[in-house]
N, C-alpha and C positions, 0 to 999 in steps of 0.2 A: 222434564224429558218428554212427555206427553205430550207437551205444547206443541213442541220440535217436529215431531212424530206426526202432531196435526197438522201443522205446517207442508209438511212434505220435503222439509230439509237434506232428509236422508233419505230421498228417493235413489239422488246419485250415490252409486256406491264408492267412491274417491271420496265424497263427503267426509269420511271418519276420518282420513288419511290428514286431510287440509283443514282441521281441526286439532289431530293431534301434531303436524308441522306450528299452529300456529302458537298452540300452547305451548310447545319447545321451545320455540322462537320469543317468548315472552316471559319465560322463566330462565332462558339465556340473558339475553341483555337487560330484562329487568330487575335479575336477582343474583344471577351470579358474576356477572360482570362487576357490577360496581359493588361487590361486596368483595370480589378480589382486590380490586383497584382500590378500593379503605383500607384493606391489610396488607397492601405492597406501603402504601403512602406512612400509617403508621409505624411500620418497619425501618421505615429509610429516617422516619423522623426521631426515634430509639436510638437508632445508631449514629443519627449526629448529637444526640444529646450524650451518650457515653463516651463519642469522641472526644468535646468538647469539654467534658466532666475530667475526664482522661488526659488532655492537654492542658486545662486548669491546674491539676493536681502537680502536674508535670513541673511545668514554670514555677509553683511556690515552693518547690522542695529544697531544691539548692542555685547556683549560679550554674553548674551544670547541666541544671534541668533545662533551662530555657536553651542552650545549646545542644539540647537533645531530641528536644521540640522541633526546634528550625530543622536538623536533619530530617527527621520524620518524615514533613513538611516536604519539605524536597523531593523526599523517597515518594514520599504517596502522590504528587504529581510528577512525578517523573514515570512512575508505575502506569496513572492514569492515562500518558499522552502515548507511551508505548501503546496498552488496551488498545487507545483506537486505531493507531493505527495498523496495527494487527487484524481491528475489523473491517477497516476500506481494504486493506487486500485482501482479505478473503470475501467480500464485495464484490470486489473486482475482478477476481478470478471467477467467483458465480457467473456475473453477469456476463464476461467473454466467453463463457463456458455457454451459459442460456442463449448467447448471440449465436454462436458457431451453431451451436446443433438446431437453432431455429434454421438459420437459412440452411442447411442440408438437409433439413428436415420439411421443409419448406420447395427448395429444388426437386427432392425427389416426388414429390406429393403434387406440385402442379407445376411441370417442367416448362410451359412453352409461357409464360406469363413474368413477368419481375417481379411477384409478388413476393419473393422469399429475399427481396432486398428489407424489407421489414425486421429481420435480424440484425438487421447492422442497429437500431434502436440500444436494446439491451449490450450489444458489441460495443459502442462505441463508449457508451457510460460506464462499463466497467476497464476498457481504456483509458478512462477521465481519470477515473478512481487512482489507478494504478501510477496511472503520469503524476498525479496530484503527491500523492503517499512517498513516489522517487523521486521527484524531479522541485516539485514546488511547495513545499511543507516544509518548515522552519527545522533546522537539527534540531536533535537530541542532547539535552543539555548532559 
């Protein structure tokens, strides 16, 4: 600390500031980021080995079971393709939503300029979205 001090490091007073910014920033993405990211990974990896343990068990039990399996099976993608598409609409309403009130937000903020056509960006992709999810996405089985 001395040294520092010799230095003249902390002459500027912001000095402390963009030291403690940076050791936040270092102990963010270098320690707790990928210590989340190891315990989401072996989470998901638990739960397909209990699945899979789970549907083993299934299919040896009787003739029944393997026709209890395949429903499952079914069930849980058919669950899954619902999921997403449940989340492109709601995507897509965000993003029509973030378009709209950009360019109105936009218009009123520098009126004499087309700069607030720049919302049509986020507008139009939550458009896609939405076309995508009603229009051009395989049914529902």
């Amino acid at each position: 600390m001395a040294t520092l001090l010799l230095l003249g490091l902390f002459d500027n007073p912001g000095t402390g500031q963009w030291i403690f910014l940076s050791v936040g920033a270092v102990c963010l993405f270098g320690v707790f980021l990928p210590t989340a990211i190891f315990m989401e990974n072996q989470r998901k990896e638990k739960d397909a080995f209990y699945k899979a343990e789970t549907l083993r068990r299934l299919t040896e039990t009787s003739g029944e079971g393997a026709k209890a399996v395949l429903d499952h099976l079914r069930q849980e993608e058919r669950m899954k393709q619902i999921k997403t598409r449940e989340g492109m609409k709601i995507g897509g309403v965000i993003n029509l939503g973030v378009g709209i009130g950009l360019i109105i937000f936009l218009r009123a903020l520098i009126g004499g300029e087309p700069i607030y056509l720049c919302g049509l960006i986020p507008g139009l992709i939550g458009a896609a979205m939405l076309a995508y999810v009603f229009f051009l996405a395989a049914p529902l089985e």
